[in-house]
N, C-alpha and C positions, 0 to 999 in steps of 0.2 A: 186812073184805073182803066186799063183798057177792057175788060169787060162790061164798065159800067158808064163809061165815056162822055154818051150823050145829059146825061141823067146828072154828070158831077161835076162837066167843064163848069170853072169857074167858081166852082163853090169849094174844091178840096185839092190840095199841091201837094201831087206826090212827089218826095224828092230821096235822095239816097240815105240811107238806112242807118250808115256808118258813121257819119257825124253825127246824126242826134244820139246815137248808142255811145257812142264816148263821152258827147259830155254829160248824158245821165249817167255813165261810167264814175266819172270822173269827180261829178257832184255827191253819187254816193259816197265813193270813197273820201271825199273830204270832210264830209258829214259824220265819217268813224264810219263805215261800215266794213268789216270784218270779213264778208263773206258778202259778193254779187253774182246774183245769180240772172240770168237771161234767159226769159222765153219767147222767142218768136215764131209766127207762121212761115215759115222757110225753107226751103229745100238747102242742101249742102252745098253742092255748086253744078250741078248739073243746070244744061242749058235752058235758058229762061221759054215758057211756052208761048212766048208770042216776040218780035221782033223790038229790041231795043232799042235802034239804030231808029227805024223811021218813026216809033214811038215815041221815044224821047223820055219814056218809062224807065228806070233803073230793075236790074235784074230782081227776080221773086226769088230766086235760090243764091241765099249769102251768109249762108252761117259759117261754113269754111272759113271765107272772109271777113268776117266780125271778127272770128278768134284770132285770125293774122293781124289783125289792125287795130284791134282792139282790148292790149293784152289782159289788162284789170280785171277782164272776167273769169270767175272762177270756173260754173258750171254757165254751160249753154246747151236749154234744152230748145228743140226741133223741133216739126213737123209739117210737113208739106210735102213730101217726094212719096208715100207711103212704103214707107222701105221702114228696116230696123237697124238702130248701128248701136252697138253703147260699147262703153272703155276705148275711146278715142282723143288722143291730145293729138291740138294743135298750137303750136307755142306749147303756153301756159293753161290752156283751155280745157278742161275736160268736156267734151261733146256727148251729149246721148239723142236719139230720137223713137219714141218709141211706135211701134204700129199703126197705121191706120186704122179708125174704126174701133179705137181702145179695145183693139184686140192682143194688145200684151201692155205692159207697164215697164217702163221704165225704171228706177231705182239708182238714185245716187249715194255715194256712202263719202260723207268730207269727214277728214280727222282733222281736228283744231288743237293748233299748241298755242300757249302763250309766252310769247317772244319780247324782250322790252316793254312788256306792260302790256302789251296789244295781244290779239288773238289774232292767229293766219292758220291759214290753211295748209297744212302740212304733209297731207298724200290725198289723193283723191281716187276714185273707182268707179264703174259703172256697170247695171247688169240690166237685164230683159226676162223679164217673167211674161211667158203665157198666161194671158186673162184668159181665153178659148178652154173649155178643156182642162183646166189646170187646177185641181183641188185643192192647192192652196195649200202652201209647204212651209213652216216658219223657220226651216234653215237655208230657203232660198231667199229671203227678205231680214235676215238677221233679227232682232229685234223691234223690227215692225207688229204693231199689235192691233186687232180691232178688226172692225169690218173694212176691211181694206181687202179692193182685190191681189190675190195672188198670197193670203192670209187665211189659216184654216176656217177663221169665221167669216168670210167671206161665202164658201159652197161653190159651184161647180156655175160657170160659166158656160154656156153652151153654145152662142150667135149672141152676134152685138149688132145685129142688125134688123129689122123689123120683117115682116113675112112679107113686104111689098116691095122687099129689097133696099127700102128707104133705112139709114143708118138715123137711130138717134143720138149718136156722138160720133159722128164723123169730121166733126168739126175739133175734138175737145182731145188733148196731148193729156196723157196721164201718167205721171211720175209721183215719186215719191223719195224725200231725202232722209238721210240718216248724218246727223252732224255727232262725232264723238270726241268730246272734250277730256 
């Protein structure tokens, strides 16, 4: 961890992303699972903010990269770049990330057939509702119900950030899926 360098030599090995994501891939799916879903802290693939090369650190932004390498996944949810993207394949991938500061939400919608006994995944979508501002629409979130932001029972979001400027979720990706059978 090059931020925290001195404090973790020796006690934590960072190493590339991409083989332990597969064969957690890999294990899921052998286990039966239906539907693999991936959350990581990660940028897309925009250039990593501190030097690889004399690091020795593997890039922070590789979700691009998982879904190339890593085709098994269905949804790969994001965040790290503070940008917004959703309905995006790569491969086989459906990609969403949503806003920094859970200032919008995310929203995956997987429809599931059963194929030979098994259940797959058979179309996928992705959308981005404004939490900011957003009164909460329940034909923007389909059959999403409850207090859930960007749900009429929800109410009006106004700052997702505290008055010293300090974020209390600036840390936290918020999405929400719709699987329809």
């Amino acid at each position: 961890m090059v931020w925290d360098r001195d404090n973790l030599n020796g006690r934590l090995v960072v190493r590339d992303i991409v083989p332990s994501v597969r064969e957690a891939v890999r294990e899921a799916r052998e286990a039966g699972a239906a539907v693999v879903i991936a959350v990581v802290h990660s940028g897309l693939d925009e250039p990593s903010s501190y030097d690889t090369v004399s690091t020795g650190v593997p890039s922070e932004n590789v979700a691009a990269r998982l879904a190339r390498e890593v085709p098994d996944i269905d949804l790969l949810v994001y965040g790290h770049s503070h940008k917004e993207m959703a309905d995006t394949v790569i491969g086989k991938t459906l990609l969403m990330q949503p806003k920094n500061w859970a200032t919008s939400v995310a929203i995956a919608h997987l429809t599931m057939q059963r194929q030979n006994g098994r259940w797959r995944v058979t179309a996928k979508r992705s959308q981005i509702v404004a939490a900011v501002n957003h009164d909460g629409d329940s034909d923007s979130t389909g059959a999403i119900t409850g207090n859930i932001v960007g749900t009429p029972a929800f109410g009006r979001i106004t700052n997702t950030r505290f008055s010293t400027g300090e974020s209390g979720s600036s840390r936290q990706i918020q999405f929400a899926l719709k699987l329809m059978f």
